[in-house]
N, CA, C and O of each residue as an XYZ file, in Angstrom:
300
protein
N      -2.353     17.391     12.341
C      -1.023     17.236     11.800
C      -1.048     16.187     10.688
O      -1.643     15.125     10.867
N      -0.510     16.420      9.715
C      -0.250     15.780      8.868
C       0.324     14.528      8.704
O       0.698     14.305      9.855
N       0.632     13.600      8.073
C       1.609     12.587      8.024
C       2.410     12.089      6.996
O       1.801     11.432      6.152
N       3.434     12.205      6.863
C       4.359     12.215      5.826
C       4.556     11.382      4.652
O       5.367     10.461      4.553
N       3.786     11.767      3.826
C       3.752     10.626      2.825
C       5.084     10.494      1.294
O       5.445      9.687      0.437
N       5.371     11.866      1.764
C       6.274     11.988      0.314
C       7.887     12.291      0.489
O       7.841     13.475      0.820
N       9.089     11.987      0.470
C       8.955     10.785     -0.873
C       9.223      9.600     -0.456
O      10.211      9.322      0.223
N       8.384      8.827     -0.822
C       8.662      7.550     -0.082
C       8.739      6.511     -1.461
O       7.917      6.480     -2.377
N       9.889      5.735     -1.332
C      10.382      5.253     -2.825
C       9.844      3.466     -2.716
O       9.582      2.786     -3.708
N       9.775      2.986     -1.311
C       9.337      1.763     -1.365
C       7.768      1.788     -0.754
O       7.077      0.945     -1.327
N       7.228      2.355      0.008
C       5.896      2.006      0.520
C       4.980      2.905      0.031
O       5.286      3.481     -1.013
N       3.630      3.225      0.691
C       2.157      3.900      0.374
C       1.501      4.290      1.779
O       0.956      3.630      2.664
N       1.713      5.294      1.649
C       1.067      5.415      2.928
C      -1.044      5.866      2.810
O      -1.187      7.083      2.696
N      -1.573      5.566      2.817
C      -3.152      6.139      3.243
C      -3.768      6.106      4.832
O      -3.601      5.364      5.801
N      -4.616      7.392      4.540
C      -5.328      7.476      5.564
C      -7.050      7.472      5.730
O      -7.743      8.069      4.906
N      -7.521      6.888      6.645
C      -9.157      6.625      6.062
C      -9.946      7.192      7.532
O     -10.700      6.297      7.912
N      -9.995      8.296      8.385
C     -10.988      8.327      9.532
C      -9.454      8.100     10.441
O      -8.510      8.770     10.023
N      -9.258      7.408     11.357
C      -8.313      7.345     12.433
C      -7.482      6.396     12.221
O      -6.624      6.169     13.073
N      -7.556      5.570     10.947
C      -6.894      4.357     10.389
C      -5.595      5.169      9.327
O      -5.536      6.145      8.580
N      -5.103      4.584      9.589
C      -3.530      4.659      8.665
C      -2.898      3.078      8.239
O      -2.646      2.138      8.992
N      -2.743      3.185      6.653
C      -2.356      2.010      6.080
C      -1.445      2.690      5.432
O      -1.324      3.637      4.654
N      -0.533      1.494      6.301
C       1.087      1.661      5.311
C       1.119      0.166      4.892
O       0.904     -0.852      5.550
N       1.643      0.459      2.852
C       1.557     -0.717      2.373
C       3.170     -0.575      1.740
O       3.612      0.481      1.289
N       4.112     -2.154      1.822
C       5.112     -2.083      1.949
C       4.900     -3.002      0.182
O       4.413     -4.102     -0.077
N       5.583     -1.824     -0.815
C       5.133     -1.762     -2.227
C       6.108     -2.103     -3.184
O       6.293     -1.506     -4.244
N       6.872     -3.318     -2.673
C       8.261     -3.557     -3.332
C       7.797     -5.260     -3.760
O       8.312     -6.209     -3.169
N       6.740     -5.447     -4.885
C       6.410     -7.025     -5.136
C       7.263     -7.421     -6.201
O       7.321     -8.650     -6.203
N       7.958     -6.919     -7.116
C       8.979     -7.759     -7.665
C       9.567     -8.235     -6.894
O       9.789     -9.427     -7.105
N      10.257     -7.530     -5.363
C      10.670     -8.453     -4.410
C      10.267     -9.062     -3.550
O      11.000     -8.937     -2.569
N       9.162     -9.909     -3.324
C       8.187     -9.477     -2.554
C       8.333     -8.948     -0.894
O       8.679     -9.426      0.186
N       7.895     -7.811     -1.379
C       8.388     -6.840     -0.106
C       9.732     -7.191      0.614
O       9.654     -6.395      1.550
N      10.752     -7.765      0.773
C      11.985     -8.212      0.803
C      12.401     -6.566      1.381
O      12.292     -5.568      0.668
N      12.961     -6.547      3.021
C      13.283     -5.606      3.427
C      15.192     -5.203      3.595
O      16.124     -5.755      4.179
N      15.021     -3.668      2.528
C      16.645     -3.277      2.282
C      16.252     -2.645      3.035
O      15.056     -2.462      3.261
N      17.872     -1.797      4.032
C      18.113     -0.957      4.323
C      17.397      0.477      4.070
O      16.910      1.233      4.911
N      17.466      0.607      2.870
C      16.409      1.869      2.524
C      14.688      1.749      3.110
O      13.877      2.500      3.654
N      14.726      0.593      2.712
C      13.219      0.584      2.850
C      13.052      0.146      4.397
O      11.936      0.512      4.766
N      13.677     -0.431      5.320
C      13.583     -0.311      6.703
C      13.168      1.375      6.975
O      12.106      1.716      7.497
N      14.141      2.245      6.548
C      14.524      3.487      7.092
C      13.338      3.848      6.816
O      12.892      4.537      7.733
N      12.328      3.649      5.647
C      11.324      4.414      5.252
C      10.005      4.555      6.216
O       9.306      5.518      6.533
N       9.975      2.818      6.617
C       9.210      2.317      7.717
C       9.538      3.064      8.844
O       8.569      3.002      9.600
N      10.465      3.770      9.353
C      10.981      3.803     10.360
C      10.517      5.288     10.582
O       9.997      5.750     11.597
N      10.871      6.041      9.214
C      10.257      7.477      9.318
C       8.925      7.805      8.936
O       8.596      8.978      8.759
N       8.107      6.818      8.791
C       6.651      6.820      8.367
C       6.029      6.394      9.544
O       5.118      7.111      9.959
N       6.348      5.273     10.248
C       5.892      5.377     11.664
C       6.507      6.428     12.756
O       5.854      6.723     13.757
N       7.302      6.763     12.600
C       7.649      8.033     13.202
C       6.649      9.374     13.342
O       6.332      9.874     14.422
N       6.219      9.852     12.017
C       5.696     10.534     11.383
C       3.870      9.967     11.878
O       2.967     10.803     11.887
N       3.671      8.849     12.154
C       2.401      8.407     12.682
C       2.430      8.693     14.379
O       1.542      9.304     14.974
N       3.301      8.279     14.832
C       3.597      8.701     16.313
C       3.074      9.800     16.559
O       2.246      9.997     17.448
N       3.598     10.780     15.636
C       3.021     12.343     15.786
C       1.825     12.759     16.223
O       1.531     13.549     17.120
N       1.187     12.151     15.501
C      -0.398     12.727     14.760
C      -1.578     11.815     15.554
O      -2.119     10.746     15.270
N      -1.711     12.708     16.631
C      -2.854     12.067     17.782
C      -4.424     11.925     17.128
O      -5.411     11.850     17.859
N      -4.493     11.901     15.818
C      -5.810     11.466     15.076
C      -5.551     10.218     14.884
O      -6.537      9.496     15.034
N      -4.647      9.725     14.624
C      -4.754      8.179     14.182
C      -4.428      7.121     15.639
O      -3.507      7.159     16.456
N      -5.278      6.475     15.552
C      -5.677      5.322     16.707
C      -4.911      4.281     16.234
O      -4.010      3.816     16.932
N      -5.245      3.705     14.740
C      -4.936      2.130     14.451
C      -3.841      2.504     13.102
O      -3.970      3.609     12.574
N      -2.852      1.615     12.619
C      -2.084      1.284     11.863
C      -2.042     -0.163     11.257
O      -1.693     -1.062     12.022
N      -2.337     -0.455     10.060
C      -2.147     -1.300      9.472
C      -1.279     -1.793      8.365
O      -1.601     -1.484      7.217
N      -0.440     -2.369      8.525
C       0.855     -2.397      7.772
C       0.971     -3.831      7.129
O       1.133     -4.915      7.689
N       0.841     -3.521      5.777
C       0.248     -4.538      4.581
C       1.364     -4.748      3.373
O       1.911     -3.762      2.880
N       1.608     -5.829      3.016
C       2.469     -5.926      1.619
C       1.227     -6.165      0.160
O       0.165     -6.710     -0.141
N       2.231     -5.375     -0.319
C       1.279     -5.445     -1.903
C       2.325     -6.739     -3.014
O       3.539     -6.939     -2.961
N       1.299     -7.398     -3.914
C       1.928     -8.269     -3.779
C       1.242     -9.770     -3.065
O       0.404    -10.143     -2.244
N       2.430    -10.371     -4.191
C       2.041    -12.375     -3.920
C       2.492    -12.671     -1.999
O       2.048    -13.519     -1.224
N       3.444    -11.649     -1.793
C       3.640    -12.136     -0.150
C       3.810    -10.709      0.421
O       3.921     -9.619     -0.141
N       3.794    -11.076      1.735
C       3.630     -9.846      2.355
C       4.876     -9.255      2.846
O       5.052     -8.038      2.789
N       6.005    -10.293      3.466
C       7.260     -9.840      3.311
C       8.363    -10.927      3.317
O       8.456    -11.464      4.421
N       9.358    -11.470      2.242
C      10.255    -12.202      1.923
C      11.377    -11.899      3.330
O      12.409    -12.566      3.257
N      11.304    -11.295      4.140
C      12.316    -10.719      4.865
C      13.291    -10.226      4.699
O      13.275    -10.832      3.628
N      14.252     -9.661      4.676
C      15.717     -8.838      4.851
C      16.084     -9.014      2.904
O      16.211    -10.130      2.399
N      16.143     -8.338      2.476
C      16.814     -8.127      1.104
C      18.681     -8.915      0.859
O      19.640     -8.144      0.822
N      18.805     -9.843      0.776
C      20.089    -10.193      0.983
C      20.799     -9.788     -0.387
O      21.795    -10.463     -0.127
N      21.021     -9.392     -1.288
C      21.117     -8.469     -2.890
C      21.688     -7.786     -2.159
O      22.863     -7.970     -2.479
N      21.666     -6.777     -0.996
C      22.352     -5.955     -0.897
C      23.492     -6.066     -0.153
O      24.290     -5.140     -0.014
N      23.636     -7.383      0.435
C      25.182     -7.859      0.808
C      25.930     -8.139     -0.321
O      27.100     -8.506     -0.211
């Protein structure tokens, strides 16, 4: 089974052997989590749940930090 990589407007998803890297790809903000981009996480690990080939997940910010936390811009 596949795993859902498209369209995904804030992250990257790759796959390498039983490894899956999701990289959270928003460094002008650095990675700074909106609403949208929660949801994306949410249906990309979803979408990993699935797929009994992948063992490990590694979930990485691209970018000076890895995640600024919660996007407050959108209050």
């Amino acid at each position: 089974m596949e795993i859902e990589t498209l369209p995904y407007q804030y992250i990257l998803v790759e796959t390498d052997s039983s490894i899956a890297y999701v990289t959270m790809n928003r460094p002008d903000k650095r990675n700074a989590l909106s609403l949208e981009h929660m949801q994306e996480l949410i249906r990309c690990f979803e979408s990993i749940a699935k797929n009994r080939s992948i063992a490990v997940v590694i979930l990485r910010g691209n970018g000076p930090a890895f995640c600024a936390g919660h996007d407050l811009s959108e209050w």
